[in-house]
Backbone as ProteinMPNN parsed JSONL, in Angstrom:
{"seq_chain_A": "XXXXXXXXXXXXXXXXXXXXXXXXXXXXXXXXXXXXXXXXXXXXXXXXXXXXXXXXXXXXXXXXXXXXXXXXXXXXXXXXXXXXXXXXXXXXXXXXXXXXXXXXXXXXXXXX", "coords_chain_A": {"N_chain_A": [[6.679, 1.475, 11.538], [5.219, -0.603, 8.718], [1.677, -1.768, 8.626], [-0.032, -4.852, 8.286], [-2.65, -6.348, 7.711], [-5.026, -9.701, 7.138], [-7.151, -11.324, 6.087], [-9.009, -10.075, 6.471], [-12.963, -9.971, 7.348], [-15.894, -8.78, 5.776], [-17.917, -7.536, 7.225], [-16.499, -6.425, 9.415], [-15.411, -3.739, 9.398], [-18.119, -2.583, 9.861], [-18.683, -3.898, 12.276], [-16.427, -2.343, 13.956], [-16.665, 0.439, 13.521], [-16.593, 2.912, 14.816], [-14.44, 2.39, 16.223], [-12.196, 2.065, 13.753], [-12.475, 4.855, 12.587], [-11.173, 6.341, 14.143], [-8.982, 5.619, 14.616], [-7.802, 5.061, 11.975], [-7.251, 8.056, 11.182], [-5.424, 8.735, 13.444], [-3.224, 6.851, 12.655], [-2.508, 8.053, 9.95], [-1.776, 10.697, 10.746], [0.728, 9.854, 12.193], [1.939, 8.971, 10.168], [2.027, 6.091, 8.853], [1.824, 3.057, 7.47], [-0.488, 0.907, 5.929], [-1.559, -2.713, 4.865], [-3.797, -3.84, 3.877], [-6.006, -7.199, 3.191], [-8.576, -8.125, 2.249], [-10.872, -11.118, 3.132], [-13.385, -11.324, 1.435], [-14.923, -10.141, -1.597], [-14.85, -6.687, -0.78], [-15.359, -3.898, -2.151], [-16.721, -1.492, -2.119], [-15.496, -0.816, 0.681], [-13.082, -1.395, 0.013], [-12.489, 0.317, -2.067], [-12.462, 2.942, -0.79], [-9.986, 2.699, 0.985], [-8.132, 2.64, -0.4], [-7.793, 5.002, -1.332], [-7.459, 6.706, 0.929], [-4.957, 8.389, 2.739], [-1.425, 6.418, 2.8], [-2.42, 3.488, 2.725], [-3.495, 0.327, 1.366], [-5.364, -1.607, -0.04], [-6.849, -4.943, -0.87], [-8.562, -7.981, -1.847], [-9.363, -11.753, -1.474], [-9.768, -14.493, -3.279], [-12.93, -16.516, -2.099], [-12.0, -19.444, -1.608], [-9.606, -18.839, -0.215], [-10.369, -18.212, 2.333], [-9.879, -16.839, 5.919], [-11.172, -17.568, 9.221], [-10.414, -16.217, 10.841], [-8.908, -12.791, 11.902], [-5.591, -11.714, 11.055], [-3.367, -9.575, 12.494], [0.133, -8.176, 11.561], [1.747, -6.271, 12.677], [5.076, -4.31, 13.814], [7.004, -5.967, 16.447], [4.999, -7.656, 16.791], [2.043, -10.007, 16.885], [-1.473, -9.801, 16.415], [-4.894, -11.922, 16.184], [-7.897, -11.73, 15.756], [-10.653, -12.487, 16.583], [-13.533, -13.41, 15.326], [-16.206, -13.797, 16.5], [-19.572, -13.512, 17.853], [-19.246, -11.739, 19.987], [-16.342, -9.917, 19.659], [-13.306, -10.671, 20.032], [-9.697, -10.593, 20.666], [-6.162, -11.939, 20.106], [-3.197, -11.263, 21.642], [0.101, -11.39, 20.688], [3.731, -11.23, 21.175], [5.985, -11.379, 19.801], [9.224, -11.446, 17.704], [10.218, -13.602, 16.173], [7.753, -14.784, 15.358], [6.109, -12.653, 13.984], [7.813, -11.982, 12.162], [7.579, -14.032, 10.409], [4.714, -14.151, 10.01], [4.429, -12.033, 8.832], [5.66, -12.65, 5.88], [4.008, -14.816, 5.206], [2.055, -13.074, 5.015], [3.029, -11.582, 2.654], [3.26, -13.323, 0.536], [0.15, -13.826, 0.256], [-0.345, -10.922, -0.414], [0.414, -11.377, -2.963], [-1.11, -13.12, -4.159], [-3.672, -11.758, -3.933], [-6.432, -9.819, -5.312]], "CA_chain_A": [[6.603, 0.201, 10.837], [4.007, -1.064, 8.402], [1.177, -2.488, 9.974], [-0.072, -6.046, 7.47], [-3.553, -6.967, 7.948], [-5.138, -10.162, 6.638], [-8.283, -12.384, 6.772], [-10.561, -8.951, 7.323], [-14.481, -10.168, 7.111], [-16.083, -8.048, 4.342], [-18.674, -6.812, 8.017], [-15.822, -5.68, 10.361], [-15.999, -2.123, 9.5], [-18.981, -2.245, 10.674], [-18.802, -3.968, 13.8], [-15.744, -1.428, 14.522], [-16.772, 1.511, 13.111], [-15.939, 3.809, 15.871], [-12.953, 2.802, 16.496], [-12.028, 2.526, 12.725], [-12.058, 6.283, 12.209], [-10.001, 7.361, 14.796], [-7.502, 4.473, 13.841], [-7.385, 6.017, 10.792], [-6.759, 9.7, 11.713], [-3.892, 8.844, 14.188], [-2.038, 6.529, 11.906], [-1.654, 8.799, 8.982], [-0.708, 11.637, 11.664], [1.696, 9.211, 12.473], [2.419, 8.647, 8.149], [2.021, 4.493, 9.215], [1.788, 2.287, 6.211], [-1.349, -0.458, 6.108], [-1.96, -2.958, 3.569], [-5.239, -4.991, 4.211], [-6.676, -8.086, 2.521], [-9.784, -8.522, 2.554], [-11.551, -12.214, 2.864], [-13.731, -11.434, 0.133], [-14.716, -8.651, -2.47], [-15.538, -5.607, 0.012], [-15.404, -3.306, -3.431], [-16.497, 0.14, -1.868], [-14.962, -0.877, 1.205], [-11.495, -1.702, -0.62], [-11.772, 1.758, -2.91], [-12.388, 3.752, 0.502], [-9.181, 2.402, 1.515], [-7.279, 3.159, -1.213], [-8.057, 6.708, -1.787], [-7.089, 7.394, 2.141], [-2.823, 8.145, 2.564], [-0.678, 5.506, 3.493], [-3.34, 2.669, 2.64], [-3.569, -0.237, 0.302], [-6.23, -2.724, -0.05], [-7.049, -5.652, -1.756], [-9.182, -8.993, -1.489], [-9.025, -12.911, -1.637], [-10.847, -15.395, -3.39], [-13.467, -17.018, -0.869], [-11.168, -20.555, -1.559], [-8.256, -18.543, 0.895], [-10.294, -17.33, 3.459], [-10.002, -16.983, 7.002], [-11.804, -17.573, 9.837], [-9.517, -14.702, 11.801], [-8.013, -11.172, 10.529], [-4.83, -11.483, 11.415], [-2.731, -7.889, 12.254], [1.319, -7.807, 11.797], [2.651, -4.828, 12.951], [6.37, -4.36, 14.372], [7.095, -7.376, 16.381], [3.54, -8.271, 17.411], [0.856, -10.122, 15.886], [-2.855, -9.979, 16.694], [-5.408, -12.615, 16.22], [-8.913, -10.935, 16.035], [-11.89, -13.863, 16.332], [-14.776, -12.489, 15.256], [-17.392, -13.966, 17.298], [-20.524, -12.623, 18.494], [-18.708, -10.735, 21.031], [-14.902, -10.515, 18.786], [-11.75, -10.638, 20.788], [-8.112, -10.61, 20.116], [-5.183, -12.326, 21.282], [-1.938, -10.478, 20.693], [1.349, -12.685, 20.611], [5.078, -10.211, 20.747], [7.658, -12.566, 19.209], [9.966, -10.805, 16.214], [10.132, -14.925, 14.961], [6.316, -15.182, 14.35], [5.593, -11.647, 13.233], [8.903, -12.18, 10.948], [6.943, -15.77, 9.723], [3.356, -13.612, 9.192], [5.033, -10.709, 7.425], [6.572, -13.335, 4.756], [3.298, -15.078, 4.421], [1.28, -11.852, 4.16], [3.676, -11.194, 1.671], [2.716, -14.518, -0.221], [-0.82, -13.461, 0.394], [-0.69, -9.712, -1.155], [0.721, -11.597, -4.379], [-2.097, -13.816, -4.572], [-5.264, -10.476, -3.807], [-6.845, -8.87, -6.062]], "C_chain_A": [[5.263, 0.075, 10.114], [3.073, -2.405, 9.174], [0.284, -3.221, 8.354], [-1.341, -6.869, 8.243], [-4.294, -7.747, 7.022], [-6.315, -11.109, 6.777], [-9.445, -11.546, 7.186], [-12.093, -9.468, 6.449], [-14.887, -8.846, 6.68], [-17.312, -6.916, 6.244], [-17.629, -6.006, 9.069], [-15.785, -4.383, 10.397], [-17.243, -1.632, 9.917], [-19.546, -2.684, 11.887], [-16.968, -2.725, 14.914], [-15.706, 0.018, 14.091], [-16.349, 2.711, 13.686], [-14.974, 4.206, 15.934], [-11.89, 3.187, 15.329], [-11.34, 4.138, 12.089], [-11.228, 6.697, 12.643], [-8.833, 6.758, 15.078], [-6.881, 5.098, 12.997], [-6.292, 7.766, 10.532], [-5.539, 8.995, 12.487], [-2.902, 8.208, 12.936], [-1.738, 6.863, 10.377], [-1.231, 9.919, 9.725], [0.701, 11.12, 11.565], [2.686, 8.577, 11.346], [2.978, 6.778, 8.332], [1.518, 4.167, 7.931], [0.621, 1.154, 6.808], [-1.541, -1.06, 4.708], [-2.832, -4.371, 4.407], [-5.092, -5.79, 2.976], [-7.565, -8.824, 3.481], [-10.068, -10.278, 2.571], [-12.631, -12.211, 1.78], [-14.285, -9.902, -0.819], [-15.376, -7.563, -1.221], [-15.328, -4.271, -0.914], [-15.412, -1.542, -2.434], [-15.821, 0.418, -0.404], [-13.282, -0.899, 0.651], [-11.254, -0.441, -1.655], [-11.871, 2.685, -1.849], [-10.716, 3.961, 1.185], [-8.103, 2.944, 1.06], [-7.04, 4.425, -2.284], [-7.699, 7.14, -0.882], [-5.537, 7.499, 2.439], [-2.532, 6.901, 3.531], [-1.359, 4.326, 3.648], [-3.568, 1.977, 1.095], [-4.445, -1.252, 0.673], [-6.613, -3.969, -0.982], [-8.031, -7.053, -1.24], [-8.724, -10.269, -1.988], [-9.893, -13.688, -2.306], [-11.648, -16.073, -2.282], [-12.551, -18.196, -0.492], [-10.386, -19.907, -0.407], [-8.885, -17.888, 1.732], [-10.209, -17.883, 4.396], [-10.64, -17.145, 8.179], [-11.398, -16.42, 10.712], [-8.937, -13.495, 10.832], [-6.848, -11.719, 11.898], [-3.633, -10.402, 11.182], [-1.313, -8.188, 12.42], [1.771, -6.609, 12.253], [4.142, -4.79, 14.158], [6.703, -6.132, 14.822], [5.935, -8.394, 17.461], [2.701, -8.907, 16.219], [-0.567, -10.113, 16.626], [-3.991, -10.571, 15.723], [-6.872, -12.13, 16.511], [-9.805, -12.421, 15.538], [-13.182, -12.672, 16.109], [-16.514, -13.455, 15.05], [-18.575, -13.223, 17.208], [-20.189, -11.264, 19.184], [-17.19, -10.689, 20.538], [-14.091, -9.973, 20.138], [-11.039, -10.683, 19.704], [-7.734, -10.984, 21.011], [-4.104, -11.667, 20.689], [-0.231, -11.294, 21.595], [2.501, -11.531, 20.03], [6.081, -11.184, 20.59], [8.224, -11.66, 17.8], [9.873, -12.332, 15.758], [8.431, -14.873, 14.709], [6.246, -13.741, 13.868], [6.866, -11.137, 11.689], [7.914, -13.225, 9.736], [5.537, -15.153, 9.015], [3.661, -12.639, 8.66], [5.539, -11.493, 6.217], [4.894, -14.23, 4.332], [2.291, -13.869, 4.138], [1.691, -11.3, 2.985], [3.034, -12.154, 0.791], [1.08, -14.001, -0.506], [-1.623, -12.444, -0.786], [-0.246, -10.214, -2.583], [-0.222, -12.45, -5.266], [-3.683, -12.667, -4.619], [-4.74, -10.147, -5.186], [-7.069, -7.563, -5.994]], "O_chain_A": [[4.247, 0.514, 10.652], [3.385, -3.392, 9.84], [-0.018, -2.461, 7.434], [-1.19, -7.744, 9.096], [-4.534, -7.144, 5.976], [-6.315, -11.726, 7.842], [-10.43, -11.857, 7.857], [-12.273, -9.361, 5.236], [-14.328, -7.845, 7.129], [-17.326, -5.685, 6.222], [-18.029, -4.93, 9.515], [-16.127, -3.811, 11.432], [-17.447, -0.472, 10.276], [-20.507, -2.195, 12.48], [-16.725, -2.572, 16.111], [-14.718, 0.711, 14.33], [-15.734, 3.526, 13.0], [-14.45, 5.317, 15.856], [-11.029, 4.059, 15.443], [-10.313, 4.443, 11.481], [-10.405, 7.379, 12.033], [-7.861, 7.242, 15.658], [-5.76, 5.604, 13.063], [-5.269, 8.215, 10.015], [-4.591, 8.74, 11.744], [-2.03, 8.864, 12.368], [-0.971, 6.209, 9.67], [-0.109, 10.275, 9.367], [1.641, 11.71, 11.032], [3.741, 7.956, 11.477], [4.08, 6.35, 7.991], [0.811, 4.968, 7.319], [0.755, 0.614, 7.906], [-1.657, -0.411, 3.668], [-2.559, -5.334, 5.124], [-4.427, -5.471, 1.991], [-7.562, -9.503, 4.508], [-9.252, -10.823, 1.827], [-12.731, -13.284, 1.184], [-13.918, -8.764, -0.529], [-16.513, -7.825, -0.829], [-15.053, -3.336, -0.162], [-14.487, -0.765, -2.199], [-15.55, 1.584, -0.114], [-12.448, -0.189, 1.212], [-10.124, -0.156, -2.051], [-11.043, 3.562, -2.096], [-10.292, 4.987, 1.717], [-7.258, 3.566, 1.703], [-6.48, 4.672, -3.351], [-7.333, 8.288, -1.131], [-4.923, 6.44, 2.313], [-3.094, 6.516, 4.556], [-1.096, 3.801, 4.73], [-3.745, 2.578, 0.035], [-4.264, -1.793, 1.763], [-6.61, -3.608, -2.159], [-8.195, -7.067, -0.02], [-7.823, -10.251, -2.827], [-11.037, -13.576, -1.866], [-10.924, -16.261, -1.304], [-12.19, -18.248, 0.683], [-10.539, -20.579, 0.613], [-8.306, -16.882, 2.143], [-10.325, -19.108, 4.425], [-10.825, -15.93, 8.251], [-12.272, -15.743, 11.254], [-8.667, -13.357, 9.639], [-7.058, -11.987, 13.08], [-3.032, -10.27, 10.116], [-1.148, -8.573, 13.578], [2.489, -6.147, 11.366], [4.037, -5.293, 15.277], [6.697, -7.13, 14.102], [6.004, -9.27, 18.323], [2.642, -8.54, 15.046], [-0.469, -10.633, 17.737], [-4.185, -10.017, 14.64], [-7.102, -12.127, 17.721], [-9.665, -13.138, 14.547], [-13.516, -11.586, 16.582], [-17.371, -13.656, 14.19], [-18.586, -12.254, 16.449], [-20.657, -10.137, 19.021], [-16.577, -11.602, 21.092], [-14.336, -9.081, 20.949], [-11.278, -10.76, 18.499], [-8.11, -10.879, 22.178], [-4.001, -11.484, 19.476], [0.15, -11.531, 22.741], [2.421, -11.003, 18.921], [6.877, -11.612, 21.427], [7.405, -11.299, 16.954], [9.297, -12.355, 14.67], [8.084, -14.966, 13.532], [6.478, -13.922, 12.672], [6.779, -10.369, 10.731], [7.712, -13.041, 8.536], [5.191, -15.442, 7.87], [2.904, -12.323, 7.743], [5.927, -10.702, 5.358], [4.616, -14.26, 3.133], [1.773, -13.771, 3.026], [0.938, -10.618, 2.29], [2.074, -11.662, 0.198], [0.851, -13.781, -1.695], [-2.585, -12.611, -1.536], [-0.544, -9.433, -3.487], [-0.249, -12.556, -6.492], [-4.628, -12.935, -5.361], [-3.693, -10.129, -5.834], [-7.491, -6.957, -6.979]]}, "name": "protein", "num_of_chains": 1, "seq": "XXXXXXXXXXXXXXXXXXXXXXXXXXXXXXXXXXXXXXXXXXXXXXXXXXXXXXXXXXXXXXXXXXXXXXXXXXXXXXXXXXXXXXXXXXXXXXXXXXXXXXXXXXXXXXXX"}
């Protein structure tokens, strides 16, 4: 399944850097589809993205941002706060990750 991330803070790559990479590596092993939007221009972050397989990126005006990235994938969603110390909450319903796949959709029509 494609995995529909939204609301990413322009610093998160670099408070997950680590894990990032080897995110990366498995889920094109795995030929997984991502399409980020950013919260605001992350430029060499967002052409990084979209030079790597199976990866699309784009950003939001500041007006639509988020205070959370929120991750769709199958029939989960995750809720990443990005605190001091960031958590996630992750919520398995097919009706909400149906409901945030349709507005991420809305979303990717509004990025740049």
């Amino acid at each position: 399944k494609e995995i529909m991330a939204f609301g990413i803070p322009k610093r998160m790559p670099d408070v997950m850097s680590g894990y990032l990479l080897s995110f990366h590596r498995q889920r094109i092993e795995k030929k997984m589809k991502i399409r980020h939007i950013y919260n605001e221009c992350a430029k060499e972050r967002i052409a990084y993205l979209n030079k790597i397989k199976y990866s699309k990126a784009k950003y939001l005006p500041p007006e639509y941002s988020v205070p959370a990235t929120t991750v769709v994938y199958g029939s989960k969603v995750a809720f990443w706060i990005w605190s001091e110390k960031p958590f996630c909450v992750l919520v398995e319903s097919g009706k909400m990750a149906e409901a945030y796949g349709k507005y991420f959709e809305l979303l990717w029509k509004l990025a740049k």
